[in-house]
N, C-alpha and C positions, 0 to 999 in steps of 0.2 A: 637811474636810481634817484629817488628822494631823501632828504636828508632830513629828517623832524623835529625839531627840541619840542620835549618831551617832558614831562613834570608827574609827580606821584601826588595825593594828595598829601603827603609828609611833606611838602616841600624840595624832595631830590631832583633836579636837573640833569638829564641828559637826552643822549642823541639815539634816534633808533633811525636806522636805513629803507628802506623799502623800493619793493619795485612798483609802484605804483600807490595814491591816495588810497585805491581801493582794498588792496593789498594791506594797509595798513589796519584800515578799518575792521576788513575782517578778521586779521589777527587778534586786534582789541574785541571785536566780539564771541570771539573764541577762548579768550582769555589767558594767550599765547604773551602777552607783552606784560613782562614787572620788573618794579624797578630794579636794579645792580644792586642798588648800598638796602635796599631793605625788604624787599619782593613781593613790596604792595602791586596791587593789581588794578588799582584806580587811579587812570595814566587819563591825563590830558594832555593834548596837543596845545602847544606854545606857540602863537604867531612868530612869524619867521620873516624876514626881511629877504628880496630873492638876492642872488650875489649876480652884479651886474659887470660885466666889463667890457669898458667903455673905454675907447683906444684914444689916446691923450688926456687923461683924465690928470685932474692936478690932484696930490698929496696932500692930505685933512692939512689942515692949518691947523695945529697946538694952543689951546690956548693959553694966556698966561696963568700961571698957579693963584690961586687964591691965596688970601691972607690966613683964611682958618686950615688950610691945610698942611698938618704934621710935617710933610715934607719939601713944604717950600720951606721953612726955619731950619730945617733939620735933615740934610740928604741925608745921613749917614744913618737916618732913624729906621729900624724895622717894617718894611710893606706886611702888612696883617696878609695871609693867606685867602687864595680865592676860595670858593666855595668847592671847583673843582678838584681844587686841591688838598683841601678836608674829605672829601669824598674818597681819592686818589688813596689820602693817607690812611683813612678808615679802612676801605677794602685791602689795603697793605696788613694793616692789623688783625684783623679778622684769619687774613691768610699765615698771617704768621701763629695766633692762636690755633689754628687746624694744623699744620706742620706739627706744633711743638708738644698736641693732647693726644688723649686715646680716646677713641668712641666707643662709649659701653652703650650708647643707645638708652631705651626704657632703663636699662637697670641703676639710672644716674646715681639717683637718688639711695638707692642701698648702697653702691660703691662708695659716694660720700660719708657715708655712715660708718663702712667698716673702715675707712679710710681716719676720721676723725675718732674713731674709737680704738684703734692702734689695732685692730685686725687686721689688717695689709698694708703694705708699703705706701708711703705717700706718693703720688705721681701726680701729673695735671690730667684731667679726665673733661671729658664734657659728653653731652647727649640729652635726651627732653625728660622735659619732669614737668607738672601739670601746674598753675601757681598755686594751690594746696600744698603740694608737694613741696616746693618753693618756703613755701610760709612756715612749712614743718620745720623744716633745714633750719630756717635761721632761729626757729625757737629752742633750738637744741644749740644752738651758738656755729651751725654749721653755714660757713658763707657761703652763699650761691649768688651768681651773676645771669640772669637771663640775656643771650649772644642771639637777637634773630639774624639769621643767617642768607643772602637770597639764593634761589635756586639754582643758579649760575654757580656759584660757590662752593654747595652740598654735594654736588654730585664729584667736587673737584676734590675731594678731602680722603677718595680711599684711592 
């Protein structure tokens, strides 16, 4: 198995496995491989360092903290979050918006409507609406939030 870091042209990082370079390839030219957090499909391969092990090897030496850094003055101060773990948290979120909505599908945009116009219950709803549609919504004072979803994710929601 090969292990790839892997990049969207959004900028998303991650790992995709494969059995082989060429295996990968083909996938990418099939158009089999997008990203988790956003399900673009213009994935580049990220140079990869190989993992070597080398039997007595010594323990990285540390080096000492800088003077500009936050946490040499201040252990006690907040570590900013990795990227992976904005990622992590996003797809948590996303998953917890699909739990907690309904999917009307096409009919977003009219459920919003009867919804904001007291013709049906308020509820949390979500499904696609075109950005016309979009545009309509909020000129009526109706919020809408466009949630691109990735494919990994959509098929997880019924």
């Amino acid at each position: 198995m090969k292990v790839l870091n892997l990049r969207c042209a959004h900028g998303h990082g991650f790992e995709g496995w494969f059995a082989s370079d060429d295996d990968f390839q083909g996938q990418l030219a099939r158009g089999l491989i997008d990203c988790p957090l956003c399900g673009d499909q213009a994935i580049t391969r990220l140079p990869s360092a190989p993992r070597l092990n080398l039997s007595g090897a010594r323990a990285p030496v540390t080096p000492p903290a800088a003077s500009n850094d936050p946490r040499a003055t201040a252990p006690d101060a907040p570590v900013p979050p990795t990227p992976a773990e904005l990622q992590a948290a996003w797809l948590q979120a996303v998953q917890q918006v699909l739990h907690n909505t309904e999917d009307v599908g096409e009919r977003f945009p009219e459920e919003a409507r009867r919804m904001h116009y007291g013709e049906s219950d308020h509820r949390g709803i979500r499904g696609q609406a075109t950005a016309e549609q979009r545009a309509a919504l909020a000129d009526e004072g109706i919020e809408v939030m466009a949630l691109p979803l990735p494919a990994a994710l959509k098929g997880s929601a019924h």
